[in-house]
FILUMDREN-992852 format. One record per residue (C-alpha): residue number from 1; x, y, z. Coordinates in Angstrom, 2 decimals, always signed. Example, Ala and Ser with C-alpha at 12.3 -4.5 7.8 and 13.67 -1.06 7.14 Angstrom:
BEGIN
1/+12.30/-4.50/+7.80
2/+13.67/-1.06/+7.14
END
This chain:
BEGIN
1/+10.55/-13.88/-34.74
2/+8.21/-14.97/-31.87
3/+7.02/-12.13/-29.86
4/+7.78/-12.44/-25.91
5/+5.09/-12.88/-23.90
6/+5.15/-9.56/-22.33
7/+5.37/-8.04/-25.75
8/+2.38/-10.27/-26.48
9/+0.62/-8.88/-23.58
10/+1.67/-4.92/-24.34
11/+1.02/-5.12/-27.93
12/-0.91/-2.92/-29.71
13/-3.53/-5.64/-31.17
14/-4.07/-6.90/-27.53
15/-4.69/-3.23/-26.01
16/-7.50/-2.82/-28.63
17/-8.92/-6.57/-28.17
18/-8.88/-5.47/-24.43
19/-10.73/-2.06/-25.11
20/-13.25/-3.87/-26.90
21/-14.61/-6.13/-24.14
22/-14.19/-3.57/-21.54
23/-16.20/-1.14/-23.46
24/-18.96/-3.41/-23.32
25/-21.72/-2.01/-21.09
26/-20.14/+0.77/-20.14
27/-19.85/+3.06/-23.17
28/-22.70/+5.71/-21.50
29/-19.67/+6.38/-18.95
30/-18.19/+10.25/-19.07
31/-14.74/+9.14/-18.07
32/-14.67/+6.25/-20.74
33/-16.35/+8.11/-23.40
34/-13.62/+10.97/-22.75
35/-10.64/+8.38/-22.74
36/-12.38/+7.15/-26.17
37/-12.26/+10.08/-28.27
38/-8.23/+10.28/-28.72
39/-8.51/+6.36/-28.37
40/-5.10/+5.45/-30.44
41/-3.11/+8.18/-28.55
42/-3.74/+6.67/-25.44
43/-3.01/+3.28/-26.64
44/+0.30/+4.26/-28.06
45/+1.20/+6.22/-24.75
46/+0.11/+3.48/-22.39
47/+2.22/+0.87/-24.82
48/+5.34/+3.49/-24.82
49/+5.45/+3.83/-21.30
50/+4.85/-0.39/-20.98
51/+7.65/-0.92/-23.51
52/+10.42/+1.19/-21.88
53/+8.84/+0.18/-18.42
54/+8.28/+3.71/-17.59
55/+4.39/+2.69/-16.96
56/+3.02/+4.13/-13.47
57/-0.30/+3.23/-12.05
58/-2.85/+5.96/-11.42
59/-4.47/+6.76/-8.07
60/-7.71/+4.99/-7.07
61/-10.96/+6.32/-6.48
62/-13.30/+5.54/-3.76
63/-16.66/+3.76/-4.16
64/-18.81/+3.01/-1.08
65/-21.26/+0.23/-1.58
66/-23.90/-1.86/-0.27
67/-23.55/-5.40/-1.99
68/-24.99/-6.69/+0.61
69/-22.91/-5.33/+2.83
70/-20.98/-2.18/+3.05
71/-17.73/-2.59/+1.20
72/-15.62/-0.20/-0.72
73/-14.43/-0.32/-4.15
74/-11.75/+1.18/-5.04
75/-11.35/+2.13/-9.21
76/-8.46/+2.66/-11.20
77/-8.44/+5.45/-13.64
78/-9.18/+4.07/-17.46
79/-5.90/+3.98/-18.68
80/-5.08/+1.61/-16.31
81/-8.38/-0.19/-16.48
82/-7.62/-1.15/-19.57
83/-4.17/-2.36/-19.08
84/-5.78/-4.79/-16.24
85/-8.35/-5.96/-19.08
86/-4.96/-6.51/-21.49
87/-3.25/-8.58/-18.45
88/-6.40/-10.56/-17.77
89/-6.21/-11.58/-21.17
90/-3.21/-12.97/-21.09
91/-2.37/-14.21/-17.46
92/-6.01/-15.67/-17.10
93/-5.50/-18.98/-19.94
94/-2.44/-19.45/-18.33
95/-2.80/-19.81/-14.32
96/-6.35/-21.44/-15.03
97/-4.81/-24.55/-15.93
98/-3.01/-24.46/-12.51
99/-6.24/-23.91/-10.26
100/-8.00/-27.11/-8.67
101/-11.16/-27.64/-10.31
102/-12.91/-27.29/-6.88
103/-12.20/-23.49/-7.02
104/-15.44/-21.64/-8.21
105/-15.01/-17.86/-7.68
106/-13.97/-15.90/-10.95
107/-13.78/-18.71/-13.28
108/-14.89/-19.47/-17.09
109/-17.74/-22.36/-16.71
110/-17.64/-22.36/-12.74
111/-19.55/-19.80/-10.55
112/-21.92/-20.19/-7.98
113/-24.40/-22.10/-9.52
114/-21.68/-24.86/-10.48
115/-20.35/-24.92/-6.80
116/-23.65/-25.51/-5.34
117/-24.51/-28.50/-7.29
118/-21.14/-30.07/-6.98
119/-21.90/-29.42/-3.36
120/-24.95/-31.11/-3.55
121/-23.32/-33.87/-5.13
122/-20.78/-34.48/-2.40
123/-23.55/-34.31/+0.04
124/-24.98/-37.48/-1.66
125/-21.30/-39.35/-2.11
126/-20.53/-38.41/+2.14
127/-24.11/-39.22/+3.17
128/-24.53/-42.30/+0.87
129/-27.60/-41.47/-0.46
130/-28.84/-39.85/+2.80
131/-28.15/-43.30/+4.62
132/-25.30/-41.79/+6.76
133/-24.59/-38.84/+8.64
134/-22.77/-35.78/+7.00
135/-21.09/-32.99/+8.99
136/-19.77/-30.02/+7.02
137/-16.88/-27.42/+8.22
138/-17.55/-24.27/+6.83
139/-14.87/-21.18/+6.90
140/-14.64/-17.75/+5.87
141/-11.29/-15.76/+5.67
142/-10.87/-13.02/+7.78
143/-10.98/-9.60/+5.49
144/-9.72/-11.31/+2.79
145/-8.59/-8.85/+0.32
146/-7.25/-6.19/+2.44
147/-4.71/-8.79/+4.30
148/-3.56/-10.54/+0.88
149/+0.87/-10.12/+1.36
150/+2.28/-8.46/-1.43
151/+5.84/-10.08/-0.75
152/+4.45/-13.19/-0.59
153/+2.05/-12.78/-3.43
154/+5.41/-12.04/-5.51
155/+6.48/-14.91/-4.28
156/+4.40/-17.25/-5.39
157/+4.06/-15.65/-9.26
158/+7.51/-15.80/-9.23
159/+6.94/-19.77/-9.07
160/+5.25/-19.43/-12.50
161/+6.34/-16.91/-14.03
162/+9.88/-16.64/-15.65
163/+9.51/-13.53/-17.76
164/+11.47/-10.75/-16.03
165/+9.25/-7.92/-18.07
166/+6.08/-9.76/-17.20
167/+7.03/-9.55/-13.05
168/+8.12/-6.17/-13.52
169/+4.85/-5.49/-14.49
170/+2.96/-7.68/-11.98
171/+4.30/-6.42/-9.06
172/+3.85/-2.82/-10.28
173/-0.38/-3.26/-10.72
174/+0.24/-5.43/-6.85
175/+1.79/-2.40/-5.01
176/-0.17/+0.07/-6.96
177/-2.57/-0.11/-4.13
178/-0.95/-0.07/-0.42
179/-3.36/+1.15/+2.01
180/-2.01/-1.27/+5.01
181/+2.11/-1.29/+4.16
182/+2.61/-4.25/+2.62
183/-0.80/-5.66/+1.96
184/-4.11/-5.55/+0.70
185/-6.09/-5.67/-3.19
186/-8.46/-3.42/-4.74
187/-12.09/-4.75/-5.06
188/-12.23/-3.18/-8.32
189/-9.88/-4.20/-10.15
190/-10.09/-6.93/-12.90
191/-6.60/-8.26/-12.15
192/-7.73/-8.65/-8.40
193/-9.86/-11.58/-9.37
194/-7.24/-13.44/-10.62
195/-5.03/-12.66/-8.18
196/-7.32/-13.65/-5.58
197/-7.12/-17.30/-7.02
198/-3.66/-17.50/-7.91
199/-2.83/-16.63/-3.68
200/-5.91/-19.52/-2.80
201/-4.30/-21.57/-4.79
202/-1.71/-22.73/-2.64
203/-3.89/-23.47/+0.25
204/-6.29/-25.41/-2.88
205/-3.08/-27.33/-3.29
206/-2.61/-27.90/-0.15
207/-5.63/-29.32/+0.99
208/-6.23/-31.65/-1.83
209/-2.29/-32.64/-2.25
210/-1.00/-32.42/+1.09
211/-4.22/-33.08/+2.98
212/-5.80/-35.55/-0.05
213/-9.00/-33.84/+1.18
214/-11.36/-34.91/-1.57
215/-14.47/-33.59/-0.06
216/-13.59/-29.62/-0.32
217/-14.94/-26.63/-2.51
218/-13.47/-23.15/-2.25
219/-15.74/-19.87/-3.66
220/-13.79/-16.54/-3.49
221/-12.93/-16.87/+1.06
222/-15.46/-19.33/+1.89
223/-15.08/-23.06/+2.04
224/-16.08/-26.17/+3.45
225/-15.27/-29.42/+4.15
226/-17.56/-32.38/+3.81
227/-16.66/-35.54/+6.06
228/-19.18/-38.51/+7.76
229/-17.11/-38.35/+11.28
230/-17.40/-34.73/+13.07
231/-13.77/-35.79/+14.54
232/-12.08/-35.51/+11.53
233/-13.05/-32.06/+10.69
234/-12.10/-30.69/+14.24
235/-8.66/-32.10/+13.87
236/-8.49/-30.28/+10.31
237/-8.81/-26.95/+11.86
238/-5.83/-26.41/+13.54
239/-4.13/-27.58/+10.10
240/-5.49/-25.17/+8.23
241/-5.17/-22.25/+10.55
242/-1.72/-23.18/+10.67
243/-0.99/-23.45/+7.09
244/-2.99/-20.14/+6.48
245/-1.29/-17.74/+9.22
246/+2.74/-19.34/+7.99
247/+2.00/-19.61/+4.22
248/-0.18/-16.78/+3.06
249/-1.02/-14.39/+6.34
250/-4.22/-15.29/+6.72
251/-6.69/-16.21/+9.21
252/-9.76/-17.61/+9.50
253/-13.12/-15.42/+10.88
254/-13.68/-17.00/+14.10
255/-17.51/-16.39/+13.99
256/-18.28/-17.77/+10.80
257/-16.47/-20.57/+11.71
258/-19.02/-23.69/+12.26
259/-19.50/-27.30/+12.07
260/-22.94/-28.81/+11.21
261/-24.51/-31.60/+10.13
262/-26.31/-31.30/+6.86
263/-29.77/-32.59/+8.16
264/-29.92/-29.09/+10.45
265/-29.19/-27.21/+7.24
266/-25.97/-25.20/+6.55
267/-26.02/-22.20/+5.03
268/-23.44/-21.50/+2.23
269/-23.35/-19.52/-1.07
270/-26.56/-18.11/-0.15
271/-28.78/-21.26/+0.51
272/-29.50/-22.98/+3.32
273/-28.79/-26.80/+2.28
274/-30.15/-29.91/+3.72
275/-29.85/-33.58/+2.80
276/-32.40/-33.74/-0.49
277/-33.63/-29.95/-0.93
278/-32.11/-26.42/-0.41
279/-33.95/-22.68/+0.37
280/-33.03/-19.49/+0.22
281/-31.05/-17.59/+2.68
282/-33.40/-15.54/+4.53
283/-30.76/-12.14/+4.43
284/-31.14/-13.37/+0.32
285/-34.93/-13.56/+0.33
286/-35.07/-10.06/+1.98
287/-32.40/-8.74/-0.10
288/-34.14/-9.58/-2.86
289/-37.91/-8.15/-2.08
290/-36.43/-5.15/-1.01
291/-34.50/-4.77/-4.44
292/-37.60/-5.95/-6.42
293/-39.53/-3.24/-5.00
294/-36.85/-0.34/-5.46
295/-36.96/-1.71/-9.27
296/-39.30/-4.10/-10.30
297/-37.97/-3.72/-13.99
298/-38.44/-7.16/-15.92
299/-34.72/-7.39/-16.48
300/-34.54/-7.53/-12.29
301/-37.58/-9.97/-11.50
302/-36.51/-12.48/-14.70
303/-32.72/-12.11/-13.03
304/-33.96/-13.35/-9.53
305/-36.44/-16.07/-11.34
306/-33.40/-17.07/-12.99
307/-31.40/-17.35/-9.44
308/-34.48/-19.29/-7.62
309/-34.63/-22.51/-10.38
310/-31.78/-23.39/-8.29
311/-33.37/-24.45/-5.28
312/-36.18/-25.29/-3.76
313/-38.38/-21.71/-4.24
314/-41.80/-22.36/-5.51
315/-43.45/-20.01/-3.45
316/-40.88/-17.23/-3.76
317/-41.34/-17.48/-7.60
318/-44.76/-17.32/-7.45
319/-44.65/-14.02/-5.40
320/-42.09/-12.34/-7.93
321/-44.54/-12.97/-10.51
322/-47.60/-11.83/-9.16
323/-45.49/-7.99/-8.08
324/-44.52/-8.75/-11.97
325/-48.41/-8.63/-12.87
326/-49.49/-5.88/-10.69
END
């Protein structure tokens, strides 16, 4: 008898697949290395309490960070960890065949590097080869995570997912963290990601279905828009704005709001872009020096030599390898 697929996702087999490729890097960790040594009892308590739905979530604790800027992270205890590793599993295959392919945030074969040469590339297709002017509309959301509706979020799983166990289950990791009433996702969490793209994913729908926008690429909050009249991105702004604060609660950040042509350079996903080349942000390049020189480990220089090939950074590489040979 086929298994259901929240007894898929509880199962045994899939707790320890999910244990596996969580424990990867982080085996040194006290609270993990605790949790591991009566491993199978807290497997079969966490699937007990899953199978008679009798599962609570933990409480989070609080990580202040610098990444670049300040943010805080907020991390679930292991147990539950773990159980967002098992739902990842599962619930990742099946909404990534739903997301637009011009999403790029917290995807298998996408990322940054993958969203700034497909930018590139509509750069080239707007511009004609450079022959034609190209204005871009770039956006950010306005505290993006913290603001993310948990009704509506329901909402909108409940449009793809049928299995009652499943939503139960859902909506128990979504209001396991409620520091605005109502609203709001942990940073730290695993599932987060995901979730993230499955709310987006209406507005990626809606500007490539409703819109027929072809010219758009979304990473994580930030997008843009690439068009050859400034017009028509002016008149998409009120659009989106409108679709953003009715549909999802949202709203975009006023002052990162801008619209540029490509030839003065606009700055997204850390470069600065222009018609045929692209440099580092300067916030990046600084980032980066100062982070070299707090540890200049090879694993750390070969990491930002890796990150420069992407644009036009000669120089910078250059430097990185002569602090390398000092």
């Amino acid at each position: 008898m086929r298994q259901s697929p929240y007894e898929e996702l509880i199962s045994v087999q899939n707790l320890l697949e999910a244990w596996e490729e969580f424990l990867k890097e982080k085996r040194n960790r006290k609270d993990i290395a605790h949790f591991q040594l009566q491993l199978m009892d807290h497997l079969f308590s966490l699937y007990r309490d899953l199978q008679n739905r009798t599962y609570r979530h933990g409480a989070y604790r609080v990580l202040k960070i610098s990444d670049p800027k300040p943010r805080i992270i907020h991390i679930a205890p292991v147990r539950d960890r773990l159980l967002h590793h098992a739902m990842y599993r599962k619930l990742y295959p099946y909404f990534e065949k739903k997301f637009e392919y011009d999403s790029y945030s917290c995807r298998n074969n996408k990322g940054t590097h993958r969203a700034l040469y497909r930018f590139e590339k509509f750069i080239r297709i707007v511009s004609k080869n450079n022959t034609k002017q190209c204005w871009v509309l770039k956006c950010d959301i306005r505290k993006f995570f913290a603001n993310i509706d948990h009704n509506i979020f329901i909402s909108i799983i409940q449009k793809h997912i049928t299995d009652t166990d499943t939503l139960w289950l859902c909506e128990r990791i979504i209001r396991s963290f409620n520091p605005i009433e109502g609203k709001g996702l942990p940073l730290g969490n695993l599932t987060s990601q995901l979730f993230a793209n499955v709310y987006m994913n209406e507005f990626d729908q809606f500007v490539k279905h409703a819109l027929k926008e072809k010219y758009y690429i979304r990473y994580a909050d930030d997008f843009v828009f690439l068009f050859r009249e400034r017009g028509e991105l002016e008149n998409i702004i009120p659009i989106i704005q409108k679709f953003l604060s009715e549909k999802l609660k949202l709203s975009l950040h006023e002052d990162k709001l801008f619209i540029k042509t490509i030839g003065s350079g606009v700055d997204f996903l850390g470069w600065v872009h222009f018609p045929d080349h692209r440099v580092l942000r300067t916030a990046t390049k600084k980032r980066m020096f100062k982070r070299i020189q707090a540890s200049p480990t090879p694993e750390t220089l070969n990491s930002y030599l890796g990150l420069l090939k992407h644009g036009n950074a000669h120089k910078l590489q250059l430097k990185i390898l002569h602090v390398h040979s000092e």
